[in-house]
C-alpha positions in Angstrom: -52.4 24.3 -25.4 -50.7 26.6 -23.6 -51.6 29.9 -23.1 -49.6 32.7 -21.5 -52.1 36.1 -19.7 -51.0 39.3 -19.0 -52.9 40.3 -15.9 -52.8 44.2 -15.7 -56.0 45.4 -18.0 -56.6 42.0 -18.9 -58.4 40.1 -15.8 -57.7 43.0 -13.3 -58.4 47.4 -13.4 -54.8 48.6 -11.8 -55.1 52.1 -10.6 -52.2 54.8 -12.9 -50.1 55.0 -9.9 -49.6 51.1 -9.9 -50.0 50.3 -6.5 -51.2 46.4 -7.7 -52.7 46.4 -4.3 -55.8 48.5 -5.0 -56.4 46.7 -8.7 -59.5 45.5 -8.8 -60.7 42.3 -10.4 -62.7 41.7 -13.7 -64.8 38.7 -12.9 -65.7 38.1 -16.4 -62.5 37.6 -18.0 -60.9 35.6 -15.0 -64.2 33.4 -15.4 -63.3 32.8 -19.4 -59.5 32.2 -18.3 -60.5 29.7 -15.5 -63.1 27.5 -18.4 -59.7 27.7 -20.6 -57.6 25.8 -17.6 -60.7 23.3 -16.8 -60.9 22.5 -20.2 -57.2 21.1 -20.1 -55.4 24.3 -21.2 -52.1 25.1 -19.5 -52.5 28.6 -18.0 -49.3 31.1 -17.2 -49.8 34.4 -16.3 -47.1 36.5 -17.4 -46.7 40.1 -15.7 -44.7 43.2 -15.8 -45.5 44.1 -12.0 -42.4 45.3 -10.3 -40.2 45.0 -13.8 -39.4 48.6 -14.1 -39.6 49.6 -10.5 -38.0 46.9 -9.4 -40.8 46.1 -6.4 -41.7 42.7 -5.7 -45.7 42.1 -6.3 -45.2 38.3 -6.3 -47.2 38.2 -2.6 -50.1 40.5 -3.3 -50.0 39.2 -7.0 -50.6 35.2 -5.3 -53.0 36.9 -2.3 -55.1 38.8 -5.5 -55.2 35.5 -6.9 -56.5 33.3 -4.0 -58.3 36.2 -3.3 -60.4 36.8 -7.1 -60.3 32.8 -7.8 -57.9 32.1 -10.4 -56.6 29.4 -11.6 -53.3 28.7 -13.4 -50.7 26.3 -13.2 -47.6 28.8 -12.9 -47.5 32.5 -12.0 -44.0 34.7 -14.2 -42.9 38.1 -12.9 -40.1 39.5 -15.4 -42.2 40.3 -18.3 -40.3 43.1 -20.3 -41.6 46.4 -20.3 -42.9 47.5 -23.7 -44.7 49.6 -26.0 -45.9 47.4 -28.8 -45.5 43.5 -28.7 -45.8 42.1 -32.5 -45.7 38.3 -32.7 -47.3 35.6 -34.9 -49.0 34.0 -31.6 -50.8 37.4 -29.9 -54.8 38.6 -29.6 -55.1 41.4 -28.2 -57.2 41.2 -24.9 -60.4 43.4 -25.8 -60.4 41.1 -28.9 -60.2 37.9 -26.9 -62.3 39.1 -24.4 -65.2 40.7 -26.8 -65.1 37.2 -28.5 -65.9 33.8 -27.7 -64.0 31.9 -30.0 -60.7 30.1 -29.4 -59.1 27.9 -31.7 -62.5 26.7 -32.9 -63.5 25.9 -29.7 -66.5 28.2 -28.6 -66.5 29.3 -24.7 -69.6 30.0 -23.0 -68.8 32.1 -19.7 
C-alpha cells in the first residue's frame, strides 16, 4: 500500500511562527509510521513546509528526519496550502493516531 503523511501536527509539534527548526518530534506516531514501512508499506511524506513562504525546509526537514528516526522511502515538498482537504482516501490524523486499526490490520506500537 502506499501511504502518503503530512508531517506538521502529525509526527512533529511546529512552533505558530513555523520556524520547522524548533518542531519537535512525536515519538509515538513516527513509531506507528515506521511499523507501517517495516511491514511492507510504501511511505511518502508529503509537506507544505516552505509552500507559501517560499523557504526551502528540505535540509532541516531530511536532518529532522535522521535526527527523530524515520523512515520513508521518498520525502515531497510542494503540498498545496489549504483549508479543508475532502477526498475518498483521507483519516484525519488524531483519528489514525487515537486508533490502531488500518485496513484490518491491527498495529501494536
Amino acid at each position: 500500500m502506499i501511504i502518503f503523511v503530512d508531517i506538521d501536527e502529525t509526527i512533529c509539534i511546529s512552533p505558530e511562527d513555523r520556524d520547522y527548526s524548533k518542531a519537535k518530534p512525536i515519538q509515538k506516531n513516527i513509531n506507528k509510521i515506521n511499523k507501517l514501512y517495516d511491514n511492507g508499506d510504501t511511505i511518502i511524506y508529503w509537506t507544505a513546509r516552505g509552500t507559501g513562504s517560499g523557504i526551502d525546509w528540505r535540509e532541516v526537514t531530511e536532518n529532522q528526519f535522521k535526527e527523530w528516526r524515520v523512515k520513508c522511502h521518498e520525502l515531497r515538498l510542494g503540498k498545496p496550502v489549504y483549508d479543508l482537504f475532502i477526498d475518498d482516501k483521507n483519516i484525519n490524523a488524531d483519528r489514525f493516531f487515537k486508533k490502531s486499526e488500518y485496513k484490518n490490520k491491527m498495529l501494536y506500537v
